[in-house]
N, C-alpha and C positions, 0 to 999 in steps of 0.2 A: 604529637597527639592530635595537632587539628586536621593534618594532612586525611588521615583514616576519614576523620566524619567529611571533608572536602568530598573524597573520593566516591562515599557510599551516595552523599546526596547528590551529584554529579550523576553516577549509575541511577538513581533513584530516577529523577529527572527523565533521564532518556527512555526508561520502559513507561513512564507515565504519560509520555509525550505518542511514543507508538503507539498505544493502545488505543490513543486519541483520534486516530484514521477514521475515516466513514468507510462503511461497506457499498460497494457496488452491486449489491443484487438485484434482481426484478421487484425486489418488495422492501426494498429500504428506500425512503424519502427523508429530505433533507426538509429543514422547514421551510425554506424558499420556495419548494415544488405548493406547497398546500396553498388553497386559493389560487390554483394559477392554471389557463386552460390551458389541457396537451389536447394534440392531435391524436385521433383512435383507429388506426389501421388493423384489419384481421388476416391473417394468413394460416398456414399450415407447415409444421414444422419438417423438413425434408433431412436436416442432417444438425450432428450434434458433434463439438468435438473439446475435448478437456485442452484446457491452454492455463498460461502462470500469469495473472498478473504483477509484474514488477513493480515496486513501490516508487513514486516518487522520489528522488532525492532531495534531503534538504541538510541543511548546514548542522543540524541537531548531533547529528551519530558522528559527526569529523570533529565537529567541533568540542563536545563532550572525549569524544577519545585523545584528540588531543592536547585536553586538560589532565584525562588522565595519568597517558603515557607523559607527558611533562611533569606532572609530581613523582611520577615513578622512575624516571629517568635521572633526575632532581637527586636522587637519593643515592645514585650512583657514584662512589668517588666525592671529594673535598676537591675546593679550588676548580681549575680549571676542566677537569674530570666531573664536576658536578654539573658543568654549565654545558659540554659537550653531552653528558649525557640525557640532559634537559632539552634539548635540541632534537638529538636523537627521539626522546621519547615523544615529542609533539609529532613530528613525521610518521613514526609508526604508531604509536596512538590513533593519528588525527584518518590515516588508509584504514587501520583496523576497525574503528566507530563506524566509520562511512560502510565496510564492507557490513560489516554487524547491522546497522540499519537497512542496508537493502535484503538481506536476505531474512530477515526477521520480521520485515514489510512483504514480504512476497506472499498470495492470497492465490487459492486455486480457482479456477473460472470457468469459462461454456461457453464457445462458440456456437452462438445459433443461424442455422440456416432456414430461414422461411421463405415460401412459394407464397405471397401476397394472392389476392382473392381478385387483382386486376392482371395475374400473371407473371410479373416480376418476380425477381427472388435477391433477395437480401443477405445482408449477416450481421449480427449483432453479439458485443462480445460483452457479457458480463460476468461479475464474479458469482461464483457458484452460491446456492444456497441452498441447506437440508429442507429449507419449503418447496424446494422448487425440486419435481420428480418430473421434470418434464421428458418424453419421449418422440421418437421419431412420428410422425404421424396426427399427435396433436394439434386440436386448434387453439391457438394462441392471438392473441390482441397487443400491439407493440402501443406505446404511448410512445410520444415526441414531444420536445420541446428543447426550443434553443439548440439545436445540434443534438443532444441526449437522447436516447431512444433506450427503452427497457422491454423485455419481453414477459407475459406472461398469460399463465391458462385462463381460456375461457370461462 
């Protein structure tokens, strides 16, 4: 009986934890960014291209899977059939969490290419966002800071 409720809060836990991601778009700030000066470059946008952002990995989605494939495995067989299958079920469990968290972490994104206003030309990759309609030709203003660079319309 308690293995079920292990299971679901287990599951529960890992979509609670995804969802927890920050977004990388041109218009999502974190609250570290607030009060804090960026750098203000203007350019014009020359090229545009859809890219996947892949989600970080972390120990969440392996280790969750396998806990689960280990109770599920658990339940396989008495005796020594129980503990092989307990074995078993951490190993594929613990690939299948981790598979499951990167691909359920993966976010669609935009490569932007800008022609800087001193000549240069750039590219900056973030995750897409339905605010952002940006097109080829556009002028757009990148902000910086610390390495980070965001792009967005004038």
């Amino acid at each position: 009986m308690m293995k079920p409720v292990v299971s679901m809060l287990l599951c529960a836990s890992m979509l609670t934890l995804g969802a927890c991601a920050s977004k990388l778009s041109g218009d999502t700030y974190t609250r570290d960014d607030a009060r804090v000066e960026q750098t203000v470059r203007h350019g014009t946008i020359t090229g545009l291209r859809p890219v996947v952002l892949e989600s970080d990995a972390t120990p969440i989605g392996a280790l969750g899977g396998a806990a689960l494939g280990g109770i599920a495995g658990s339940e396989m067989g008495r005796g020594r059939g129980s503990t092989a299958g307990a074995i078993a079920g951490v190993i594929i469990g613990g690939l299948a969490g981790n598979a499951i968290e990167k691909e359920v972490g993966k976010k669609q994104g935009v490569e932007i290419t800008v022609r800087l206003n001193d000549g240069r030309e750039i590219a900056v990759v973030q995750e897409a966002s339905p605010n952002d309609d940006l097109k080829v030709g556009d002028a757009v203003r990148l902000l910086s800071r610390g390495g980070s660079t965001r792009v967005t319309r004038e």
